[in-house]
N, C-alpha and C positions, 0 to 999 in steps of 0.2 A: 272239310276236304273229302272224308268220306263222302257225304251225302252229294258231294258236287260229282263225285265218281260216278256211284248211283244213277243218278240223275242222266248222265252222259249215256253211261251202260244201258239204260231203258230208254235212252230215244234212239240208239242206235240200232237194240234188238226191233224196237217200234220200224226203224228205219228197213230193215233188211227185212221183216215179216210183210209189208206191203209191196218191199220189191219181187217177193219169191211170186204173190199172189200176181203180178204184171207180168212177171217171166212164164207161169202158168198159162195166163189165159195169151199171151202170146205166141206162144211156142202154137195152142190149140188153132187159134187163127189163123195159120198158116194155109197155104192152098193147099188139099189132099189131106191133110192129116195125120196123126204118126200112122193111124191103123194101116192108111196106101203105102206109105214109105215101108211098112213093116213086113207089107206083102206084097213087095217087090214090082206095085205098081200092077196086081195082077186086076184086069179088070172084070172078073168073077164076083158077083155080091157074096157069095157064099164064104167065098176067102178070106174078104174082108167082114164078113158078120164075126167070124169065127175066129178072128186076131180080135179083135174088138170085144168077145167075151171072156178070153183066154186073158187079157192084160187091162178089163175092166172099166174098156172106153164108151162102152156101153150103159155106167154108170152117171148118175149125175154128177157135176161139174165139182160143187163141193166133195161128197165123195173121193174123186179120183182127188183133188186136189190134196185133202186131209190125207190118202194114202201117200202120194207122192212126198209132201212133207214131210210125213213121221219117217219115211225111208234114207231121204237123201238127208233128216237130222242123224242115221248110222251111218253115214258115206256111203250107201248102197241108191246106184244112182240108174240100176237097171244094167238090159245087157246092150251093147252095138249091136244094130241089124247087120249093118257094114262087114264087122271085124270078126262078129262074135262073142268078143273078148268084154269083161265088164267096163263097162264106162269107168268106173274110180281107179283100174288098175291105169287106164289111159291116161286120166288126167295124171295119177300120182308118177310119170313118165313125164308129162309136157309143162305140168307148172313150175319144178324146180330151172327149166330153161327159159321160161318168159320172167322166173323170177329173179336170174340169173343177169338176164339183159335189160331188166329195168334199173337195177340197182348200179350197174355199170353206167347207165346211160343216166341216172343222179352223180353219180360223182364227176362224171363227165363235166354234169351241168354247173355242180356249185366249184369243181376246179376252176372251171371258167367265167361262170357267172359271178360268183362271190367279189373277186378280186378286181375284175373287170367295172362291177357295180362302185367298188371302193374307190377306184382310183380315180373314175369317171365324176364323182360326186365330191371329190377332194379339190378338184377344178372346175367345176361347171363351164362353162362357156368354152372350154379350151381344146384343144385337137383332139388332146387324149377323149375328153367326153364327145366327140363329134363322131369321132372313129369308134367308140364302143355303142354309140348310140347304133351309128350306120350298118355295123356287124350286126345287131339285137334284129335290125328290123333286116338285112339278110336272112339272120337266122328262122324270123319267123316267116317270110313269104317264100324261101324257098321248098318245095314237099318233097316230102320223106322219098319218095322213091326218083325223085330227079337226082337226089342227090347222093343218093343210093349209087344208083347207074354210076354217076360221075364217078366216085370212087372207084368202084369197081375198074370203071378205064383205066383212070391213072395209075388206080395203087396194085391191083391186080394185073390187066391185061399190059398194060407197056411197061410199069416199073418190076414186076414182079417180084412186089415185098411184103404183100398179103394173100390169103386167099381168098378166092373170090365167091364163094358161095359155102354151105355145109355146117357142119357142128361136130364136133366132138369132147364126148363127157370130159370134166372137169376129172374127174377121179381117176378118168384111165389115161390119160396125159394135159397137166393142168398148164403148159406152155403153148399146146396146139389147141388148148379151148380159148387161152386169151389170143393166140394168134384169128383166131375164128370169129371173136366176140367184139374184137375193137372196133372193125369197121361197122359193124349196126348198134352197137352201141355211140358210137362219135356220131350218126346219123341220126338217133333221137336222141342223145343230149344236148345236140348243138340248137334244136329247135327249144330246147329245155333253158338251157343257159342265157338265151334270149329273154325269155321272161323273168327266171333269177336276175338276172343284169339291171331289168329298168326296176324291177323292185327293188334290189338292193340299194340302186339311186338312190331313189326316190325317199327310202326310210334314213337312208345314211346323213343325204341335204337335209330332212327335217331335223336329225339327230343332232348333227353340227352345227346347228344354230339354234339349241338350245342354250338357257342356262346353266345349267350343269358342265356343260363344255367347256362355253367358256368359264366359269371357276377353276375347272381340272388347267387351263392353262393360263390362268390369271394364278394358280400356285406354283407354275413352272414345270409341270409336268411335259415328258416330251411328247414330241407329236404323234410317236407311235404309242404311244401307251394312250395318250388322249382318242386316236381312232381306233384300237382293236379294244382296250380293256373297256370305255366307255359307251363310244356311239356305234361300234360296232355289233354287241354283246347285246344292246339296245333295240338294236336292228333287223336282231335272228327271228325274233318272233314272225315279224314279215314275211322273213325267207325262211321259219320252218313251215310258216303255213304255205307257200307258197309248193315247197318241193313234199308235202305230205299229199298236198291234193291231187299234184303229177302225178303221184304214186301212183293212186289211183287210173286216172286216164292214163299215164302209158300203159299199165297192165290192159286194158282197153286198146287201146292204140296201139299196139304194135303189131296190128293187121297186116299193114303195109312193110312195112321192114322185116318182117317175119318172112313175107311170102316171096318177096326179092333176095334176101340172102339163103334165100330156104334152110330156114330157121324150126327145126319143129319143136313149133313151143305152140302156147295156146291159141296165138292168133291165127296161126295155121292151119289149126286146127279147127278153128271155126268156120273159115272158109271152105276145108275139107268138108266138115259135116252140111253144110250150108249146100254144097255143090251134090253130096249127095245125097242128101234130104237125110240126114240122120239126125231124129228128133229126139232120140235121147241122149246121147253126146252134147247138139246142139243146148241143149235146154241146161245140162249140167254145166257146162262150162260159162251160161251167162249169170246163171246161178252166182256160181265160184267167183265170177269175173266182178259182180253187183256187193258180194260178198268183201271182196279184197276193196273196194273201194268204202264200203261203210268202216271197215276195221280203218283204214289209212284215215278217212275223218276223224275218228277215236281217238287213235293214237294224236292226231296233230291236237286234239282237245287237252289232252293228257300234257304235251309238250307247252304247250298254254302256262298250266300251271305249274310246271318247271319252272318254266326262262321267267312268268311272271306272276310275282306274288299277291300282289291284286288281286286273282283273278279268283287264288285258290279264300281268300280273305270272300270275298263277294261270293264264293259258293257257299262258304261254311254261313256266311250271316243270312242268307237265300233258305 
């Protein structure tokens, strides 16, 4: 077990050390440069010689690189041109909100996806699976900001039972942040809970027609114990890996839902920094963003060898 840890922990670090080296040299590739962005787009060589010696872009590629690293491994991620303000004080402001609205928008998805997947797979052919099929593939063709708007009409502008755009912290009134948070939250869950649904199916129908199944009801077990304690339980693996990986892409993905409910969390914020060419914000938060999604594959490796013993067996003999 240990060693299967190990093992995961070093291709993860392997994992997230090749992405910093991508996020580097792209940030650099950008048209202009941080040194333009830094000086305000001044078109004086000498402005820019003299940003460019002062923050060491004048240096080779590995150089800046190795400084950059060893920096943003102390969270010192530089300062905003923009703001002034340090990049880490910014983020440590915007990620407890994207991290806020991701996790809403998984519970959203396995509230609905889980059971929806259960019941759909407990009948196949039958309306119940036809209707959760037909939702699933609603849920995924319609996009985030169509359906964004929608809401906003109904539930904000004519029913007036949410609000329609904004944020407010959890800490300083924790009724008027979920009043805040449902409607983009039910906006990337429900595209979430589409894909929980056909997975859950799909593991649940293999599960139930195993033998194991049928023994748990050839002993007379009832039906609900035969689908939540057995093929259910059986099943999670599926749908941990399933809503671990989201993890990741919504923290990604929630560009669009962000910038519709103006939401300021991370995805906001990237398109902020993007619009105004802020290359150290920018670079920080793809960083963090590259970052959140290697630990979210970890963890689902991790949850592996929970739910399945096998797995942790085949590391230890590995």
């Amino acid at each position: 077990m240990a060693w299967y840890l190990a093992r995961r922990g070093g291709a993860a670090l392997l994992t997230l050390l090749l992405a910093s080296v991508c996020v580097f040299l792209a940030v650099r590739a950008l048209p202009g440069g941080p040194a333009v962005a830094l000086s305000a787009e001044s078109p004086d060589p000498n402005v820019i010689k003299a940003i460019e010696a002062r923050y060491g872009f004048d240096q080779p590629l590995p150089v800046q690189y190795g400084r950059w690293i060893a920096l943003a491994a102390q969270g010192n991620f530089g300062d905003s041109p923009t703001t002034g303000l340090p990049v880490a004080s910014i983020l440590a402001n915007r990620v407890p909100v994207t991290l806020e609205l991701a996790v809403l928008a998984l519970v959203v998805a396995a509230v609905i996806g889980i059971p929806a997947g259960v019941l759909a797979a407990r009948r196949p052919g039958s309306g119940i699976d036809y209707v959760a099929s037909g939702l699933a593939l609603g849920g995924l063709s319609i996009p985030h900001f169509w359906f964004g708007i929608l809401l906003i009409l109904g539930l904000s502008v004519s029913l007036h039972v949410l609000p329609s755009a904004g944020f407010v912290p959890i800490l300083a009134d924790p009724g008027g942040n979920l009043l805040h948070m449902l409607m983009p939250a039910v906006v990337l869950g429900t595209g979430l809970a589409a894909v929980v649904m056909r997975q859950t199916r799909s593991a649940m129908i293999t599960a139930l027609g195993s033998d194991y199944v049928r023994t748990a009801r050839a002993k007379g077990m009832s039906e609900w114990s035969v689908v939540a304690r057995h093929a259910l339980r059986n099943s999670l693996v599926t749908v941990v890996t399933v809503l671990g990986l989201q993890l990741g892409l919504l923290i990604a993905g929630v560009v669009t839902v962000e910038q519709v409910f103006n939401i300021p969390g991370l995805g906001k914020l990237t398109l902020d920094s993007v619009f105004q060419r802020d290359y150290s914000t920018l670079q920080a938060v793809v960083l963090l963003t590259t970052t959140g999604y290697v630990i979210s594959n970890l963890l689902v490796d991790l949850a592996y060898s929970v739910l399945n013993p096998r797995i942790r067996v085949a590391g230890a003999a590995s």
